[in-house]
Backbone bond lengths (Angstrom), bond angles and torsions (degrees), N, CA, C in turn:
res aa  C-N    CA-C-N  psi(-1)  N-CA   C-N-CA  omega(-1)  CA-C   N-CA-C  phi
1 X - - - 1.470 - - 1.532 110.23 -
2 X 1.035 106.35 112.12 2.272 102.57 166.07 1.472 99.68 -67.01
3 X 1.913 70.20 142.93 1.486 87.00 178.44 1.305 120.92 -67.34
4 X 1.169 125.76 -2.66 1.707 117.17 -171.28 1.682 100.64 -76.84
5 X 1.220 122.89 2.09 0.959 116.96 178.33 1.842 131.47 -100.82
6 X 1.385 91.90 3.41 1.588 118.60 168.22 1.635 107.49 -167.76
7 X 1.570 110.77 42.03 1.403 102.29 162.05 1.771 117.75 -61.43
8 X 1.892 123.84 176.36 0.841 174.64 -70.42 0.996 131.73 -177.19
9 X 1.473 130.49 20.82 1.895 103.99 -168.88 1.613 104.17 -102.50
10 X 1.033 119.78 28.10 1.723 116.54 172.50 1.857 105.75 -38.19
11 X 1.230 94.30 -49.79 1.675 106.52 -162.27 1.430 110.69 -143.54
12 X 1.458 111.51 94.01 1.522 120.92 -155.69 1.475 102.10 -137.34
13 X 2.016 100.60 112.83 1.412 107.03 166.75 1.373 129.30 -94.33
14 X 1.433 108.72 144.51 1.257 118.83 164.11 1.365 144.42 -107.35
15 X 1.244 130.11 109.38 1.354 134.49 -133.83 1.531 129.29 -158.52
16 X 1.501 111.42 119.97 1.581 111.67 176.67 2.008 96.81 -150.87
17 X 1.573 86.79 160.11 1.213 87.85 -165.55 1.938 123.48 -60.10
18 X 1.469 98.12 8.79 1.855 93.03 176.11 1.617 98.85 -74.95
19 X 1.585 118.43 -7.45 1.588 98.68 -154.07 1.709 106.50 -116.66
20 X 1.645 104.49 34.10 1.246 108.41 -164.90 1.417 129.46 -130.70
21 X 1.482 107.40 36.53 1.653 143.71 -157.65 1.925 85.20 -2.38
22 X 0.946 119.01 55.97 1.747 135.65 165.65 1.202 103.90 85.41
23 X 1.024 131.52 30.11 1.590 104.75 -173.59 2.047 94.08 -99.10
24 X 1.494 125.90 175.91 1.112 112.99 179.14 1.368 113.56 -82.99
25 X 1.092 147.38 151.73 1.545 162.56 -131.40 1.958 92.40 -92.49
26 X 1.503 85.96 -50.89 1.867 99.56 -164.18 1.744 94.60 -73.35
27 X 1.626 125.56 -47.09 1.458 87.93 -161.01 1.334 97.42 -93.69
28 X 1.606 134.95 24.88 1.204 124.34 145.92 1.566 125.49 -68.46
29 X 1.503 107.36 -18.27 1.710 135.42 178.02 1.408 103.58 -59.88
30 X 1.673 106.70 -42.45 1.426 107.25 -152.71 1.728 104.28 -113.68
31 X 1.932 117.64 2.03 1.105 91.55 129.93 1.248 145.70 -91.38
32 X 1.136 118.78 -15.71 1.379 137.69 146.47 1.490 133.26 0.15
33 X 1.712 97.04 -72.62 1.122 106.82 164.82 1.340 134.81 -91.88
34 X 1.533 107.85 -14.93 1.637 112.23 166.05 1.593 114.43 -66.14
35 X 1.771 109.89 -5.43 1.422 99.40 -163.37 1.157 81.10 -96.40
36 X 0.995 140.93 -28.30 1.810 140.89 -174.43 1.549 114.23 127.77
37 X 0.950 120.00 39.17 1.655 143.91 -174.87 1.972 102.43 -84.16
38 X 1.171 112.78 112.04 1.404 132.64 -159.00 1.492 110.91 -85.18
39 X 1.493 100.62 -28.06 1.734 106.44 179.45 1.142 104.46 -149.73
40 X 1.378 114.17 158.30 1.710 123.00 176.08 1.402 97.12 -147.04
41 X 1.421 102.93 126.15 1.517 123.22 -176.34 1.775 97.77 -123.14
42 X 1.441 100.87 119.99 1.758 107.00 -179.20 1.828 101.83 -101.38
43 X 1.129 90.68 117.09 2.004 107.38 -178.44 1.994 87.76 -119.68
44 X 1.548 78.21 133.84 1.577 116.68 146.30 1.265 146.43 -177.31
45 X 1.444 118.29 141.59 1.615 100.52 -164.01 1.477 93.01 -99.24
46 X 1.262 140.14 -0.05 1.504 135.61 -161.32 1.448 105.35 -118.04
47 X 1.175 108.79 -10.80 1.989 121.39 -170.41 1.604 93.85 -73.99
48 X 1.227 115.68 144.10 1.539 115.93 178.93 1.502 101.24 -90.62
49 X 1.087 134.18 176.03 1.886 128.44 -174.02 1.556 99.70 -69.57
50 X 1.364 127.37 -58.76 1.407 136.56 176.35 1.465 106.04 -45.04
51 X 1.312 139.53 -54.16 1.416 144.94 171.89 1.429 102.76 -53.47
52 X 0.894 134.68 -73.03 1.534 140.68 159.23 1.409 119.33 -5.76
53 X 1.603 108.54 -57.93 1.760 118.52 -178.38 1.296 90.12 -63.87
54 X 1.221 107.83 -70.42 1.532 104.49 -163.45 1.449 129.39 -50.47
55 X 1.419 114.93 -9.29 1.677 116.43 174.36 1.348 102.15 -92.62
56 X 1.715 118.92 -8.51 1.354 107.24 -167.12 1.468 102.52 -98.85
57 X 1.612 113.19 -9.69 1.402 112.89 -173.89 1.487 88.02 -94.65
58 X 1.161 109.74 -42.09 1.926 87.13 162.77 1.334 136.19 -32.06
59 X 1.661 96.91 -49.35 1.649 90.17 -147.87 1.645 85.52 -94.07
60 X 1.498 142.12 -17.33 1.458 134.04 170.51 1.796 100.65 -62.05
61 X 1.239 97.59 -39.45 1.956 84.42 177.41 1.484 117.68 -59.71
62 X 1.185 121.30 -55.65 0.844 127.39 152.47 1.900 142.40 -16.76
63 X 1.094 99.35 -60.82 1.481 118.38 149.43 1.339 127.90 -58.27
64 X 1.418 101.99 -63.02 1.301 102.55 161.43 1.894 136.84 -43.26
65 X 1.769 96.65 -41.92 1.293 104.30 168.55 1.671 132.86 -85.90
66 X 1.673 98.11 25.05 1.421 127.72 -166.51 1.937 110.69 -130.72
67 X 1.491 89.35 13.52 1.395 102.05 -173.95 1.551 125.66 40.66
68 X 1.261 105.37 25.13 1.317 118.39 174.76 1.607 136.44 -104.03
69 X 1.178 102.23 9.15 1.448 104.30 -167.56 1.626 126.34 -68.36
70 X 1.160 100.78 -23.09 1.502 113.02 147.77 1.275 140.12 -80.93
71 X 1.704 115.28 20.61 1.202 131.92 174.51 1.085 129.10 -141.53
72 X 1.665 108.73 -11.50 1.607 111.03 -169.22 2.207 75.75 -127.62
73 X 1.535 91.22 149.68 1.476 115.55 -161.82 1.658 91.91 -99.63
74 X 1.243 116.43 113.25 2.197 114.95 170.12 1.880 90.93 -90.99
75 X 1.021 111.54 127.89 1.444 110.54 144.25 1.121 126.01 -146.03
76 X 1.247 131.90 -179.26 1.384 121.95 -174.41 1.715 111.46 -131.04
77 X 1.517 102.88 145.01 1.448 85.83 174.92 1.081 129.60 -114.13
78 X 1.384 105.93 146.30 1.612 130.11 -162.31 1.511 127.06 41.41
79 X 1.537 113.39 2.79 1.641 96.84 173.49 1.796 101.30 -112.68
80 X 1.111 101.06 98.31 1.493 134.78 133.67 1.404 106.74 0.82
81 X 1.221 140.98 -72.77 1.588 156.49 -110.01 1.852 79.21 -120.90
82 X 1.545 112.96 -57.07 1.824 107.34 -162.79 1.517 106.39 -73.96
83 X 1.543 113.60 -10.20 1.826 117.01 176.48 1.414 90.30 -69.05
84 X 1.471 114.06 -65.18 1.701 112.46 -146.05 1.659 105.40 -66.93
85 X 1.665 108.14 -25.53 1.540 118.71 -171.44 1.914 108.23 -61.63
86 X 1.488 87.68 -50.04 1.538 100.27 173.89 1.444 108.95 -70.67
87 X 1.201 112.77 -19.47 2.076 97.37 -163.73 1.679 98.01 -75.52
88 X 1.302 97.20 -37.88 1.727 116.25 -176.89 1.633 104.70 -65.26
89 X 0.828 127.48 -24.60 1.558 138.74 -168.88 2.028 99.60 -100.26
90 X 1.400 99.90 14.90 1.559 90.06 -175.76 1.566 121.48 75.48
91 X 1.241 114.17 -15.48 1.637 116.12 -166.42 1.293 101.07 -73.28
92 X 1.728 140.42 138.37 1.330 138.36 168.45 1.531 100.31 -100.30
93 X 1.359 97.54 119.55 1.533 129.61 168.89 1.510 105.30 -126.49
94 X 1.612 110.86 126.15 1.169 139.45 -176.32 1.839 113.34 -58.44
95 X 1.506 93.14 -63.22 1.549 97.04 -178.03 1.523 108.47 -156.76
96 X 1.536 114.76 -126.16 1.369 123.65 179.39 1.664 101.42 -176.49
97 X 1.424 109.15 154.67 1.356 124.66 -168.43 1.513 95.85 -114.52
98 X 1.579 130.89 140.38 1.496 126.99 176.15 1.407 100.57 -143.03
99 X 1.413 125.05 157.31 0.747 129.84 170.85 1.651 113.49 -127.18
100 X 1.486 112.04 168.94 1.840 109.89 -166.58 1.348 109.94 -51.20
101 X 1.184 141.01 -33.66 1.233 126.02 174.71 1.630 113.36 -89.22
102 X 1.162 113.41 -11.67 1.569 106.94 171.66 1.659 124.02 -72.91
103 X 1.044 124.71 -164.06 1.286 143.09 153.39 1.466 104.19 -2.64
104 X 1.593 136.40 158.90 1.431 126.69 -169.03 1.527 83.53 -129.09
105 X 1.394 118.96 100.16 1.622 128.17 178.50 1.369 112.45 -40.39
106 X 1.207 135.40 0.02 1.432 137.90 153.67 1.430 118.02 -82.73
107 X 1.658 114.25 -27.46 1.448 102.70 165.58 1.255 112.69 -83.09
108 X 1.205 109.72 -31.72 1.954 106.02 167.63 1.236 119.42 -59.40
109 X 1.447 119.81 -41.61 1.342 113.55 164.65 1.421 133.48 -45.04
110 X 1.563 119.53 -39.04 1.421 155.51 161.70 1.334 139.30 -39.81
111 X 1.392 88.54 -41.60 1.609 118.13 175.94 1.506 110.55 -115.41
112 X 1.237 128.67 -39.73 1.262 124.39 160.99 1.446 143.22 -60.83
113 X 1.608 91.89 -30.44 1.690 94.69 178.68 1.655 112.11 111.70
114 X 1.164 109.17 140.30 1.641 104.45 169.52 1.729 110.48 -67.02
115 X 0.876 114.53 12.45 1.846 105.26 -179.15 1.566 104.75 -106.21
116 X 1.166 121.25 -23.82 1.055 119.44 174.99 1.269 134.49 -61.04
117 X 1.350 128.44 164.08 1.715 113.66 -176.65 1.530 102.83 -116.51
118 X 1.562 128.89 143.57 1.273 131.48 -148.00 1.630 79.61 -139.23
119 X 1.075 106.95 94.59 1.855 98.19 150.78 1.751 119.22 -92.45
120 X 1.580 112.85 163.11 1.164 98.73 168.41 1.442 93.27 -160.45
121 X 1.140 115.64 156.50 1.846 149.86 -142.57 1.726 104.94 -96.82
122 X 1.005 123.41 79.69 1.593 115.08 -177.39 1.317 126.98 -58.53
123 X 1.108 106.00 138.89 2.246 93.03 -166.08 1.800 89.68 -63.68
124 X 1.330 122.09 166.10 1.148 136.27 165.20 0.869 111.07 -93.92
125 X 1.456 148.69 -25.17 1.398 135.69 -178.88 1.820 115.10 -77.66
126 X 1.294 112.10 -21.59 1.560 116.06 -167.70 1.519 81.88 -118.19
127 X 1.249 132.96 13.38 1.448 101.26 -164.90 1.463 137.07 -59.41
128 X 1.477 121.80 -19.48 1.334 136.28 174.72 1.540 111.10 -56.79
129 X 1.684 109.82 -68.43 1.203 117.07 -175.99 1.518 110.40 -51.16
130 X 1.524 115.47 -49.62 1.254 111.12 -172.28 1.805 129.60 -56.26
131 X 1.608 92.43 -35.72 1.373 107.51 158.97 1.369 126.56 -44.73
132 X 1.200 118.00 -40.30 1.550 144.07 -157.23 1.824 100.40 -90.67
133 X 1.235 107.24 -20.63 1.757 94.03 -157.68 1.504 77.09 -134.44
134 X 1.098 146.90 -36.47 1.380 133.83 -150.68 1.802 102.63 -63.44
135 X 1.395 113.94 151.20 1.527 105.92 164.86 1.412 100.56 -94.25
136 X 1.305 107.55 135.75 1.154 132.51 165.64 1.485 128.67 -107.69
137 X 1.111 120.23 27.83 1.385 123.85 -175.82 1.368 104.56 -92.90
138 X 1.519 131.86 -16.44 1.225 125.92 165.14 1.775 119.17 -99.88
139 X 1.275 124.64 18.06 1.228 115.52 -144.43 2.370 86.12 -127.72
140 X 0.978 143.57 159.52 1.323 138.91 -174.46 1.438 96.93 -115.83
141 X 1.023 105.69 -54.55 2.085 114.12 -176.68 1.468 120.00 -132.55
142 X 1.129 105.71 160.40 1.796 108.94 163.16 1.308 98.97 -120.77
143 X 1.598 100.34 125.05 1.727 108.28 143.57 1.322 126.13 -94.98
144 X 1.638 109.83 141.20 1.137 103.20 -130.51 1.445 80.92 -137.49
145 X 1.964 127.24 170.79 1.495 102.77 -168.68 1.770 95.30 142.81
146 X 1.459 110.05 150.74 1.244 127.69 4.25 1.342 126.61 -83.42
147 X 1.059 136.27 140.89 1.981 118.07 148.41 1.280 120.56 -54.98
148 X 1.334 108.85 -48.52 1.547 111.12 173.49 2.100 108.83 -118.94
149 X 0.868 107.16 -175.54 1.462 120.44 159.23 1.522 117.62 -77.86
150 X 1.156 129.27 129.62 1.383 130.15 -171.44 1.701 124.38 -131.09
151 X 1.341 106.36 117.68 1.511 93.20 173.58 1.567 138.49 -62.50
152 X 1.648 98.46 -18.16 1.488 110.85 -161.19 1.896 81.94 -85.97
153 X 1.234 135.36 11.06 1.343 137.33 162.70 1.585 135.24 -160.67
154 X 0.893 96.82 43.17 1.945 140.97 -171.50 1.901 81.90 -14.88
155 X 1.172 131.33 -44.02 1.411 123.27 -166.60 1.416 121.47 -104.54
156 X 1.568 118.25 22.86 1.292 127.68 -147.66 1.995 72.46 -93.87
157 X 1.475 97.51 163.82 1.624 107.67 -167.27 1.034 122.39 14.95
158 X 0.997 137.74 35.63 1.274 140.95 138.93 2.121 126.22 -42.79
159 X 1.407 101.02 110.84 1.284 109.98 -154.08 2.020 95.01 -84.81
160 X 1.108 111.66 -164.19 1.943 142.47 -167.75 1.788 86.25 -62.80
161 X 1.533 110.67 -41.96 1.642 118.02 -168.39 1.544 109.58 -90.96
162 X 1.008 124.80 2.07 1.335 112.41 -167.62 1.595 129.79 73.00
163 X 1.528 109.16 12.92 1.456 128.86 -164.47 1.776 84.15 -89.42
164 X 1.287 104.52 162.89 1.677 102.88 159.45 1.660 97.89 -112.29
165 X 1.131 131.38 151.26 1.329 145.95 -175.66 1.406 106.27 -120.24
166 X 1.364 116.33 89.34 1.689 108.70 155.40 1.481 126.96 -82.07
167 X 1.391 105.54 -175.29 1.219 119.69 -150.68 1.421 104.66 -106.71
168 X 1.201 145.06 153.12 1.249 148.46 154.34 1.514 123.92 -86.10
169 X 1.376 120.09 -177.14 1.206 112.65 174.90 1.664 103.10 -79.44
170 X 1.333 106.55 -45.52 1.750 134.42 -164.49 1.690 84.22 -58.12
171 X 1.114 128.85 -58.62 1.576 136.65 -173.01 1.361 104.34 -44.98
172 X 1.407 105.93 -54.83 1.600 112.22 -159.65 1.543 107.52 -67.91
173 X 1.315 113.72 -32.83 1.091 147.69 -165.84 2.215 110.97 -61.31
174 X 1.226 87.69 -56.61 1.785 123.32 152.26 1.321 113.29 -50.11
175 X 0.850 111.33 -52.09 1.838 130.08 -164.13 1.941 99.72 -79.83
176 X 1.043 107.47 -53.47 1.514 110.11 164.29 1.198 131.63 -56.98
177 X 1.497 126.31 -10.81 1.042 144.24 -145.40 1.477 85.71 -122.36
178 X 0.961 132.79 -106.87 1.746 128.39 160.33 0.694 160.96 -12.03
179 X 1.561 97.21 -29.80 2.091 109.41 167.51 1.336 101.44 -76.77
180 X 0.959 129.83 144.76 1.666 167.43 -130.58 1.950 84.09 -125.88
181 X 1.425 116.06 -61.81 1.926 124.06 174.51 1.252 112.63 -73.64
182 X 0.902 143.10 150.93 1.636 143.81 115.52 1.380 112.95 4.85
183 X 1.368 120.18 164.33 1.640 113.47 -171.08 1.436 85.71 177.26
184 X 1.734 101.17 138.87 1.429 118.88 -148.02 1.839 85.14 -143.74
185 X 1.398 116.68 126.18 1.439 116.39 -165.23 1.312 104.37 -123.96
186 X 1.020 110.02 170.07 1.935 112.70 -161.39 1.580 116.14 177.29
187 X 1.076 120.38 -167.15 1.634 120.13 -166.12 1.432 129.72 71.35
188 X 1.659 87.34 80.27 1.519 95.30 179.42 1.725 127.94 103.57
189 X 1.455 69.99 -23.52 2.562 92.12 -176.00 1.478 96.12 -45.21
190 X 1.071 101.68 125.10 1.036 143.78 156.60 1.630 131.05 -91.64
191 X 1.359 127.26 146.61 1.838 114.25 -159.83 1.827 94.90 -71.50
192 X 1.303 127.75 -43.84 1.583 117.48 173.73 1.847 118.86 -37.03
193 X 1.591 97.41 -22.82 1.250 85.27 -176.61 1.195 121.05 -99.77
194 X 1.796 112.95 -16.40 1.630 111.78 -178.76 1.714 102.04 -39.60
195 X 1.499 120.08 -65.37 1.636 116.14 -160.72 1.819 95.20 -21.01
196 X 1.447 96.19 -96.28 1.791 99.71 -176.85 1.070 138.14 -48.92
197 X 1.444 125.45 6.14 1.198 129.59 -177.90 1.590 88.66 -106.51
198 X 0.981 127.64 -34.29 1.429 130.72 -173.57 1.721 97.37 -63.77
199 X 1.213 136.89 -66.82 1.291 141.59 -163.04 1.631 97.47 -76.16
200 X 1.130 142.91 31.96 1.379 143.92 -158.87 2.005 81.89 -128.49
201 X 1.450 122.19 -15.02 1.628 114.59 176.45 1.294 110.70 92.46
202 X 1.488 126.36 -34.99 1.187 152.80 160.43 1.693 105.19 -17.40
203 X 1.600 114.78 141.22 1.541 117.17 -159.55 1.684 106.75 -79.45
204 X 1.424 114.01 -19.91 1.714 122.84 -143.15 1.379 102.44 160.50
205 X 1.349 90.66 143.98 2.238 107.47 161.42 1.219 110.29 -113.34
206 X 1.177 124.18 142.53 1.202 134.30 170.51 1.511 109.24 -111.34
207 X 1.582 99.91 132.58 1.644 109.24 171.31 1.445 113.45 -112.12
208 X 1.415 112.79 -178.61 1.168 125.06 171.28 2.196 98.17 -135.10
209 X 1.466 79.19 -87.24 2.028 83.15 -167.26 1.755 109.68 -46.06
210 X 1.401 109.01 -34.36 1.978 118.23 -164.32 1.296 88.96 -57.05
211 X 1.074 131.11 -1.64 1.550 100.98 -172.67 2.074 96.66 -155.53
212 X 1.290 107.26 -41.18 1.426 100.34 171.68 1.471 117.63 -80.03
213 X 1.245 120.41 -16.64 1.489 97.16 153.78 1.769 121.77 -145.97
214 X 1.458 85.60 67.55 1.479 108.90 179.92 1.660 92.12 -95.66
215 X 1.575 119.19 151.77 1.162 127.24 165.68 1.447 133.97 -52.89
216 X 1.610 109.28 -20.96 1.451 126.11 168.69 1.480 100.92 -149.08
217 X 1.626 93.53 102.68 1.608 91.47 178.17 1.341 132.89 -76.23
218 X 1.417 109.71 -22.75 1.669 125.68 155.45 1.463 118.32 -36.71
219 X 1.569 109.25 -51.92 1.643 123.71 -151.72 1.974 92.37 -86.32
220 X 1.624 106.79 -28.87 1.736 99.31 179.45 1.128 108.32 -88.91
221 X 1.546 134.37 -27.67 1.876 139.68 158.90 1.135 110.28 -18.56
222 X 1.728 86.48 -60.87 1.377 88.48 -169.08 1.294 139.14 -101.31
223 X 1.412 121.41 16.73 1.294 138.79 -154.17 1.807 88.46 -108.50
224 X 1.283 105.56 -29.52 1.872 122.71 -167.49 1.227 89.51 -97.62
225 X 1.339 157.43 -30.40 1.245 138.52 173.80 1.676 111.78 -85.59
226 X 0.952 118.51 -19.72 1.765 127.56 175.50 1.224 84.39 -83.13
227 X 1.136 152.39 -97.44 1.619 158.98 -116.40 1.889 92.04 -74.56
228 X 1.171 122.42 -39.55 1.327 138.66 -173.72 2.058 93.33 -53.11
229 X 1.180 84.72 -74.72 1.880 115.08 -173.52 2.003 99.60 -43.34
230 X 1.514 99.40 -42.45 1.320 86.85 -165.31 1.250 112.63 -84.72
231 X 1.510 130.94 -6.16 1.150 133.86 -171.74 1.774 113.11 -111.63
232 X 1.707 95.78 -11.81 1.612 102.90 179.47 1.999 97.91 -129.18
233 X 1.328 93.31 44.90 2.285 87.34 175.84 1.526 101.12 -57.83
234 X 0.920 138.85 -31.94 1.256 109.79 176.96 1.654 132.70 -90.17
235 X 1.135 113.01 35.61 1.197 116.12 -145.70 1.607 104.62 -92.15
236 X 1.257 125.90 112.17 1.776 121.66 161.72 0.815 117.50 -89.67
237 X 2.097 125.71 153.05 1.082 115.44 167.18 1.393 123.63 -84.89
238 X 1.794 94.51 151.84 1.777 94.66 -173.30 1.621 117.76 -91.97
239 X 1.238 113.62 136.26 1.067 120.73 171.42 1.768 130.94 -62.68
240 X 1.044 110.34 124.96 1.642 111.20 -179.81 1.559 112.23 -36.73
């Protein structure tokens, strides 16, 4: 069975080696997922394409050697070219993450395959309307964001003005209510915020620094996947 058909984003990392005050990219992967981390999404704008494969054949080994590969989601974001390089190279990669100016999720759809999982990044400034009108019949999730302002993505919601536009709880709250997908929120989350972000209905948070450049990335995995669980126990995954 592909996983897009009971993927994961309760607890979904995001990760390349700019965001890892040195530590290695992969055994930040593998606390990650030993803490109970549901997806791993590998971002970089500084990774060369070849550097790229190779963290992704990392981080599927990895998974793989965590008996999880049918439970925890690898994708990559937005380069197109390091999925198909790796798929051809044997490497199992799940899907790819795009955002509005990236990749046109119909050519990812195209080239990837219906098994694959296609997330894509909703602008924050239109986000309601866009929710409302966008087709989504090719798309698995929205990431959605910011909560806060973030360095590890200095331009994340960033509106027409150059303002960044975060998110509220009350927003997120809206936003759950309307998407038609699942929707996985992020920017900046922090573990104070899982409680309310959790009761916001919302599918998953996605981090970057809480856990890639926390001092023990094991001990914040997992402190954000318990705190997640205890404030969302009933939680199923949603289907595309």
């Amino acid at each position: 069975m592909s996983i897009r058909k009971n993927f994961d984003i309760s607890a979904y990392l995001v990760v390349g080696p700019e965001n890892t005050k040195g530590q290695h990219v992969v055994t930040i992967i593998k606390d990650a997922v030993d803490a109970g981390f549901t997806c791993v999404q590998i971002r970089s704008k500084v990774a060369s394409a070849y550097e790229l494969i190779q963290l992704t054949r990392q981080a599927s080994d990895v998974i793989a050697q965590a008996g999880k590969s049918d439970e925890v989601a690898l994708l990559v974001n937005d380069r197109l070219d390091v999925i198909l390089a790796a798929r051809k190279q044997g490497i199992k990669v799940d899907g790819i993450h795009v955002g509005q100016s990236d990749i046109p999720v119909k050519v990812c759809r195209e080239y990837l395959g219906e098994d694959s999982i296609v997330g894509l990044s909703a602008r924050a400034h239109e986000l309601f309307e866009y929710i409302k009108t966008l087709d989504v019949s090719q798309v698995d999730y929205f990431g959605a964001g910011p909560l806060h302002e973030t360095k590890t993505k200095p331009d994340c919601g960033l509106d027409w003005n150059g303002k960044v536009v975060t998110r509220s709880f009350v927003d997120i709250s809206k936003l759950a209510k309307l998407s038609p997908i699942p929707v996985v929120v992020g920017g900046g989350v922090k573990l104070v915020d899982i409680p309310p972000l959790a009761q916001t209905g919302v599918d998953g948070f996605f981090v970057v620094s809480a856990v890639a450049m926390a001092d023990d990335p094991k001990l914040a995995a997992a402190n954000l996947v318990k705190t997640w669980k205890l404030n969302k126990p009933n939680q199923s995954i949603r289907k595309a």
